[in-house]
N, C-alpha and C positions, 0 to 999 in steps of 0.2 A: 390219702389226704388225712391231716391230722382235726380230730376236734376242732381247735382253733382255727386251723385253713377253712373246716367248713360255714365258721359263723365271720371270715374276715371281712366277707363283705356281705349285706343284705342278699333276699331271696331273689334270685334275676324275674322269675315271673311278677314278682310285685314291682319291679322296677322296672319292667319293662313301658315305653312309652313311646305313644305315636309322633311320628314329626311334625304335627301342627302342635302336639302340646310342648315338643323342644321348639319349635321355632317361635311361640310364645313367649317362653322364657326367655330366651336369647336374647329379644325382640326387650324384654323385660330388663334383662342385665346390663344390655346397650344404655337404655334409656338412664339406668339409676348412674353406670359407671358415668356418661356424659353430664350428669347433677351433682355428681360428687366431685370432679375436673371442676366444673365451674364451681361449687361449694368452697375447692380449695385455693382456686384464686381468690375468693375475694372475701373469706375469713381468716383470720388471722389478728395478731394486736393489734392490728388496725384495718378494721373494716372500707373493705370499696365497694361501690355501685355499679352498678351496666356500663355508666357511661365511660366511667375512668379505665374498665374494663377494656370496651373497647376504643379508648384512646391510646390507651398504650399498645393497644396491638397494629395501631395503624404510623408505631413509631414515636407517639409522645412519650415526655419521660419529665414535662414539667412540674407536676407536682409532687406530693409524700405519697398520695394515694395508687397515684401512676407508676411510680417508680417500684411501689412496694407490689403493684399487681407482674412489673420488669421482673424481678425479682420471684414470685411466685411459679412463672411459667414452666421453668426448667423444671423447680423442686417438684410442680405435679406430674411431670413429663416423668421423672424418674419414678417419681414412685406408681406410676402406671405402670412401664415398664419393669422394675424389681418388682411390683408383685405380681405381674403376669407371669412372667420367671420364674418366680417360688413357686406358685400355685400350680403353672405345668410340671414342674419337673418334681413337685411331691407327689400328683397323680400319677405321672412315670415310675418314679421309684417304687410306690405303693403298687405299678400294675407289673414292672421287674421282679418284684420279691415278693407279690403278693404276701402281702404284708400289712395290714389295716393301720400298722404304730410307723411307718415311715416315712421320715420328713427329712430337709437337708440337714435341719439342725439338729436333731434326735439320733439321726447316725453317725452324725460327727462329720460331716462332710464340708459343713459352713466354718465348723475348728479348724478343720484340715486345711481349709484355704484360709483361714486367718491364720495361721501359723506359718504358713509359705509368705504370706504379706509380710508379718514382722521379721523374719526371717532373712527376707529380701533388704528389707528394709534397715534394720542393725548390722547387721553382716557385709552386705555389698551397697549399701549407701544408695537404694532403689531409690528414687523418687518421681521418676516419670508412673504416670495414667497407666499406659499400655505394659509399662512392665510389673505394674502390682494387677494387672488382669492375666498376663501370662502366668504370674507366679501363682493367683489365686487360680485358676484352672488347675493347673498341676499341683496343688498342693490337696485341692476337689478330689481330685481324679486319685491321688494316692491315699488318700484316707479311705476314700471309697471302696476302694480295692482289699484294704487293709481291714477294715470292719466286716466286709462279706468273707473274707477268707475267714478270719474269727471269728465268726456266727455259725460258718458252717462246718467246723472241728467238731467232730463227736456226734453221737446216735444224730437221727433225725435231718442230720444236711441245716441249711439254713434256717429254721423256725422262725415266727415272726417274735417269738420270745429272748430266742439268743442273740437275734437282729439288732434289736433293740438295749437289753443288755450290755452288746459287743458296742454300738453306740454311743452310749452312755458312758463306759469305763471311758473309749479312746477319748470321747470330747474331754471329760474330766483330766484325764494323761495331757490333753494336745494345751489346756486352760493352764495346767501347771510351768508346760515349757514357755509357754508366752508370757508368763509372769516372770519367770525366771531369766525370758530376752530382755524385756521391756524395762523389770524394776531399776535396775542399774542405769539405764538411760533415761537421766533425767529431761536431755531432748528433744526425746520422742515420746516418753506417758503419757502426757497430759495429752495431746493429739490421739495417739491410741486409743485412750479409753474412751473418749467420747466415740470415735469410729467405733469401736469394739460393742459400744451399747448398739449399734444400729440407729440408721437416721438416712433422712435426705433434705437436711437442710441447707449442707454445703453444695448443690446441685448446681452446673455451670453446663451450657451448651457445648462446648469441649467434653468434658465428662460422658455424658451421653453418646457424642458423637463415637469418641473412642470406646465406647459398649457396645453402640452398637450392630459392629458386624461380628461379634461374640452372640449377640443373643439370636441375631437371625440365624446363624449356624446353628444351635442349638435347637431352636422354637424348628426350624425345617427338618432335622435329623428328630426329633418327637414326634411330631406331627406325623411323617412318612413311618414310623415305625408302630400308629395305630391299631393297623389291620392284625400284625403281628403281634399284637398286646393282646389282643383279642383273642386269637387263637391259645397263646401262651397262659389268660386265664380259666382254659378247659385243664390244663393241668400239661405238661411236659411232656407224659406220653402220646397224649390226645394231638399236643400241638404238633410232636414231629411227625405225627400219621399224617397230618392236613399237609406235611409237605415243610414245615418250618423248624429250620435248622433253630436248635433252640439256644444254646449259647451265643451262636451270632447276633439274633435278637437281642438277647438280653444286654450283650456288650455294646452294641451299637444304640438303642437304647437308652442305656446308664450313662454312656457316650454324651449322649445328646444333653441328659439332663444335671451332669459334670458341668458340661458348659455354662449351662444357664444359671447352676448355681457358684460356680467362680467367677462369672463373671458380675452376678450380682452383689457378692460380697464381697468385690474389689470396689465397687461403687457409693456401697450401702451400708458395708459394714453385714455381719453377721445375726440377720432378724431371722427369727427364730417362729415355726406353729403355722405358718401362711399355708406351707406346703401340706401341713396334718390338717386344718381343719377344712380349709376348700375343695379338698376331693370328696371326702363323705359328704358337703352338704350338697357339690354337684351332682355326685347319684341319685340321691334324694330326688333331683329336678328334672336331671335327661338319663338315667339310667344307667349302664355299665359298659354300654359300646363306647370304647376310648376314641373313637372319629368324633362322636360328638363330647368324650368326658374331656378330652384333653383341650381342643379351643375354650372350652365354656370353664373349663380350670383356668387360663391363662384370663380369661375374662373379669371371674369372681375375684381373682387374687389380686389383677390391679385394682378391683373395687374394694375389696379388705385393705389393701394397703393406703389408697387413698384416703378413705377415711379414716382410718386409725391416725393416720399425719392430719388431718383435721379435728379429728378430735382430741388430740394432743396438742395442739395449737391454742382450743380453744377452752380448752377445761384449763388452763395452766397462766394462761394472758394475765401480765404482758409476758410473760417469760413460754417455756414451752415443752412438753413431755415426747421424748425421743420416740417417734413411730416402735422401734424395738421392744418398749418397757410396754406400750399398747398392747402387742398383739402377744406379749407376753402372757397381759393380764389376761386377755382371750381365748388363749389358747393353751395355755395348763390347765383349768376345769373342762376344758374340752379335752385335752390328752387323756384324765384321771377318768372322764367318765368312759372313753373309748375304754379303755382298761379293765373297766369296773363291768361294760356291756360284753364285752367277749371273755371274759373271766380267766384273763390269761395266766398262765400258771407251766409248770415243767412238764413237757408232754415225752 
């Protein structure tokens, strides 16, 4: 194990932690994720109350206030949903590649599927829901591919330095050809980019609905692939003594967390940092067993993304700052000091 492998994640006996104090926090995370839900119903440029709250859920739609909390329900439902998605499958990725710097968007994986999107899109004249989730899965799933092979050319196999690196170059590569679909089509830009910033403003019960049996295949193939994360982060050899085929793992796995982020960024557009900073702060709380990192990842992350869409709403009123550019601003001083704490460098 290299230097950096040994500091990519905190000391396990200091993080280790009993289950009344994980199911404290749980208990905890529930409670805020459920005030920030109602938070973002009923802020916005126009503030609602309890009552209009619940009058529109009981089918009223008569006033600005009612109509506007109609109107709210989806957009929180999504971004519960997208960030529960981000947050597990950066935990996954980070416990795949043990790798402290891996995110969907840092490895190019969220480019990968926005480049299948336009791609779909200008080329074969895609416009259904379900076929910019297919296309952003497989577009997930081949960058994914395509940056781990490229990370792991040369001394050392995959390091979380080349990871990242290899990340970096592809996004930047996959940024250029999407510039080079899009510009010419006058069209489709203006719709792209705002998609391309990240957002869930445009949220419709339809939308969702068609995510949804994308994310539950994903969130079930993570989740079941726990115990296996667990083994896998004693180290490769450790884990195939314990009995685990370790590439299987990993593919199945990577597998799970492809999905969750294709099909997030068919919905959401390409939000970036959700998946880097909610695993390190979930350690911090329940420690490094992935049975309990990975639910309480998929937890925090609708909680970061909720609010980031509320406070984007409400810093900016009456107009409104794309959730994307949020967790942007949170999560690059959070990348730079990860960086700056494990002192990464060519090993």
């Amino acid at each position: 194990m290299t230097a950096l492998e040994s500091r990519a994640l905190p000391d396990v006996a200091v993080l280790r932690r009993p289950t009344r104090v994980r199911l404290l926090w749980f208990l905890v995370a529930t409670a805020v994720l459920l005030a920030l839900m109602v938070a973002s119903v009923a802020l916005g440029s126009r503030d609602v109350g309890w009552s209009d709250i619940v009058a529109a859920l009981q089918g009223a739609d008569a006033t600005m206030e009612q109509a506007a909390v109609t109107k709210r329900i989806p957009r929180t439902l999504l971004a519960v949903l997208v960030g529960a998605a981000l947050g597990l499958a950066g935990a996954v990725m980070q416990g795949v590649t043990r790798n402290p710097l891996a995110d969907p968007g840092i490895l190019g994986v969220n480019m990968g599927a926005s480049l299948a999107v336009v791609t779909a899109m200008v080329t074969f004249g895609l416009s259904s829901a379900t076929g910019y989730l297919w296309a952003a899965i497989l577009g997930a799933g081949l960058a994914a591919v395509f940056v781990y092979a490229v990370g792991s050319l040369g001394r050392g196999g995959a390091t979380p330095l080349k990871l990242a690196l290899a990340g970096a170059a592809t996004s930047a590569a996959l940024a250029s050809l999407i510039s080079a679909f899009v510009l010419p089509r006058n069209d489709v830009a203006g719709g792209f980019r705002s998609w391309q910033i990240g957002g869930v403003g445009g949220a419709t019960y339809d939308t969702i609905r068609q995510a949804l049996p994308f994310l539950a295949v994903g969130v079930a193939v993570c989740v079941l692939s726990a115990r296996a994360l667990n083994s896998l982060a004693l180290g490769d050899e450790l884990a195939a003594g314990l009995g685990e085929r370790v590439a299987v793992v990993r593919a199945v796995a990577a597998l799970g967390a492809v999905l969750l982020c294709g099909a997030a960024t068919a919905v959401a557009g390409p939000i970036g940092f959700v998946g880097l900073v909610v695993p390190h702060v979930c350690r911090l709380l329940v420690g490094l067993d992935h049975r309990w990192l990975l639910p309480f990842s998929a937890l925090l992350g609708a909680s970061l993304l909720t609010a980031a869409d509320v406070v984007g709403r409400v810093v900016a009123r009456p107009a409104e700052i794309d959730v994307g550019i949020v967790t942007a601003l949170i999560g690059a001083p959070f990348f730079i000091h990860i960086v700056r704490r494990q002192k990464v460098r060519e090993l």
